[in-house]
N, C-alpha and C positions, 0 to 999 in steps of 0.2 A: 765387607767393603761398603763405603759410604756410598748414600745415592748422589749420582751428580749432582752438580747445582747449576740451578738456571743461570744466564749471561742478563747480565746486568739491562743490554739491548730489549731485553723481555721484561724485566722489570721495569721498567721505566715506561708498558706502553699502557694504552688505557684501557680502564675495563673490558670498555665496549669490546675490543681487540684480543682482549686475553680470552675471554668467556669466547671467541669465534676460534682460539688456538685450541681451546679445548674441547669444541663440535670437531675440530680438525684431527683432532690425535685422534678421537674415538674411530673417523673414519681413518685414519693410517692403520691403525692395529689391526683392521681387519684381513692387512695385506700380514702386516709386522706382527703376527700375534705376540706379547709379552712385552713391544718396546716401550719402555719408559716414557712421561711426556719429558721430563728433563736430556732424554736421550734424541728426542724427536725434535726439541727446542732447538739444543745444540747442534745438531745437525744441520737445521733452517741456518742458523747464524754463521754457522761455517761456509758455509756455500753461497752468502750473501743473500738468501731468501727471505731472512728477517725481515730485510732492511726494503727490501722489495713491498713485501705486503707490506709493512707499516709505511711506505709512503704512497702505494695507490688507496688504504685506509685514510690516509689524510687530503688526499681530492675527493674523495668520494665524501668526505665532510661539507663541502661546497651545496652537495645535494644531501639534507640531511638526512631523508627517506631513504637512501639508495643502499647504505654498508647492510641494514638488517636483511635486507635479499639476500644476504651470502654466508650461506649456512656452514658452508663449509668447504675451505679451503686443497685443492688438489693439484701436485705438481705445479710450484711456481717456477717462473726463469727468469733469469738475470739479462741483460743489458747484453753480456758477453754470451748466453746459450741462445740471446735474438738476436746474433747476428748485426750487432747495436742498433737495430730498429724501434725493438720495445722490449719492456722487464712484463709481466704479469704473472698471472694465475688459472688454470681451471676451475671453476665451484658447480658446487651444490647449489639448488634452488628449489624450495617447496611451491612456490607460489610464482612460476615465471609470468604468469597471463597480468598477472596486478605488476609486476616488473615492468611489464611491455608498458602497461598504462601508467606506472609510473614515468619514465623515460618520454613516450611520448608525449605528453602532458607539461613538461619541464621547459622553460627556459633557458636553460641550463646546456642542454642538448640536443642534437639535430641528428633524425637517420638518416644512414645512408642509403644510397642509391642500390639499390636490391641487384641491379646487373651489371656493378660493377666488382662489387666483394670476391677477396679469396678467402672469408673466413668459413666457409662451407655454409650447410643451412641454417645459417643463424641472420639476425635482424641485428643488423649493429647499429649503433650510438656515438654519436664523436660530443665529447665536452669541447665549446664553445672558447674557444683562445683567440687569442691575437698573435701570440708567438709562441715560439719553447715547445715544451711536452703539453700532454693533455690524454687523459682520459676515452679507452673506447672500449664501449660495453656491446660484448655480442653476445644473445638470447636465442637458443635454438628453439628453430621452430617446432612446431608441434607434430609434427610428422618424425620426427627425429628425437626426441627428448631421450628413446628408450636409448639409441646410441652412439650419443653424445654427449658432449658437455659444456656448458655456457662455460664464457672468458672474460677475464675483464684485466684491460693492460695498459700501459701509460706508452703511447707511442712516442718516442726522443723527440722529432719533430712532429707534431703534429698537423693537418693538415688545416687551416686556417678555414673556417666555415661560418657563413650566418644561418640562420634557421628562416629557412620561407613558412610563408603561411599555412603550407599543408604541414609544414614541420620537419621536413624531409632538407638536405645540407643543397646549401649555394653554395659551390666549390670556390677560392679564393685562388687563381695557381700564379699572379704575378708579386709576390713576396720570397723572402729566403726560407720561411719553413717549406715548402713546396718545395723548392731547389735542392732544401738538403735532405726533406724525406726521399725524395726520389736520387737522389746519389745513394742513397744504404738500399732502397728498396729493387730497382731495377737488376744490379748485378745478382740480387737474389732470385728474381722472378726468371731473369736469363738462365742461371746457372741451375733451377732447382724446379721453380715451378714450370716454366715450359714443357723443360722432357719429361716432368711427370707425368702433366698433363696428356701429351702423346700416349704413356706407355700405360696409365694408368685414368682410365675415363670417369671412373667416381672418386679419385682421390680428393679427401679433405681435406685442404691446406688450413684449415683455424684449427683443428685439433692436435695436440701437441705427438709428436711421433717419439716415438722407442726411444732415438738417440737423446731425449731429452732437448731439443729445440720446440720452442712453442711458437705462437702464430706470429708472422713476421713483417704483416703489413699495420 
């Protein structure tokens, strides 16, 4: 029997991207020992994961520095497994500490507020918008690296921010992004993260869980 063939969706994306699909299969086979990349490709593209990573690949163009931090791609999710909040990924990162200084350094990017995140012990990032989606990169802290994993996900609406001078985000909340993140996000933190919260006192809401949902804010 022939080996499958790649989707067309794969062929079309750029080096840069292909050369990260395949740091990404080496890390898949270690769960999949024997699966094909063509079998691994196809998979992505069935489930709409392609199309996910090649489009937070193509924000993260904006900041040219930012795609090489990401050695390697782990469990993405689509639009429909975030609960239409966000699509992303989990990754690999050899060098998170030059990440941090990448991000905070940027224009580009503003962190957030450290007490107010549910992405667990990570440092997150929101790309700088005016409207629509946008980019946010959360980097586990260093206390945590051994068991966790850095994300990075394009939230639908994005929260509209400027960057103060320590670099950290000026919340913007009188626009429609604002109105409409918090219409997808609220009945999730109602229905999911509270009573977790209650029953569950370390749970980490930025790490993707079993059922395959990933971080939802």
């Amino acid at each position: 029997m022939a080996d499958p063939v790649l989707p067309a969706s794969y062929e079309s994306l750029p080096a840069a991207l292909k050369q990260t699909m395949v740091q990404s299969h080496q890390e898949y086979v270690k769960g999949w020992p024997g699966r094909l990349f063509a079998d691994y490709i196809n998979d992505l593209n069935a489930g709409g994961h392609l199309a996910v990573i090649s489009a937070i690949y193509s924000r993260c163009g904006k900041e040219a520095k930012l795609w090489p931090f990401i050695q390697t791609i782990i469990g993405p999710w689509t639009y429909d497994q975030g609960h239409q909040i966000s699509q992303g990924f989990n990754f690999l990162c050899d060098k998170p500490d030059d990440l941090l200084k990448l991000l905070r350094g940027s224009s580009l990017f503003c962190e957030d507020d450290p007490t107010t995140t549910v992405h667990g012990p990570r440092d997150c990032f929101r790309e700088l918008i005016t409207a629509g989606p946008g980019l946010h990169v959360c980097v586990v802290q260093t206390s945590s690296r051994q068991t966790h994993r850095h994300d990075i996900h394009i939230d639908k609406f994005q929260t509209v921010c400027t960057r103060k001078s320590d670099g950290f985000c000026d919340y913007k909340y009188l626009n429609g992004n604002f109105v409409n993140h918090m219409k997808d996000v609220i009945p999730w933190v109602a229905t999911e993260v509270v009573p977790k919260k209650i029953g569950e006192s370390v749970r980490d809401f930025g790490e993707r869980e079993s059922k395959g949902h990933g971080p939802k804010w």
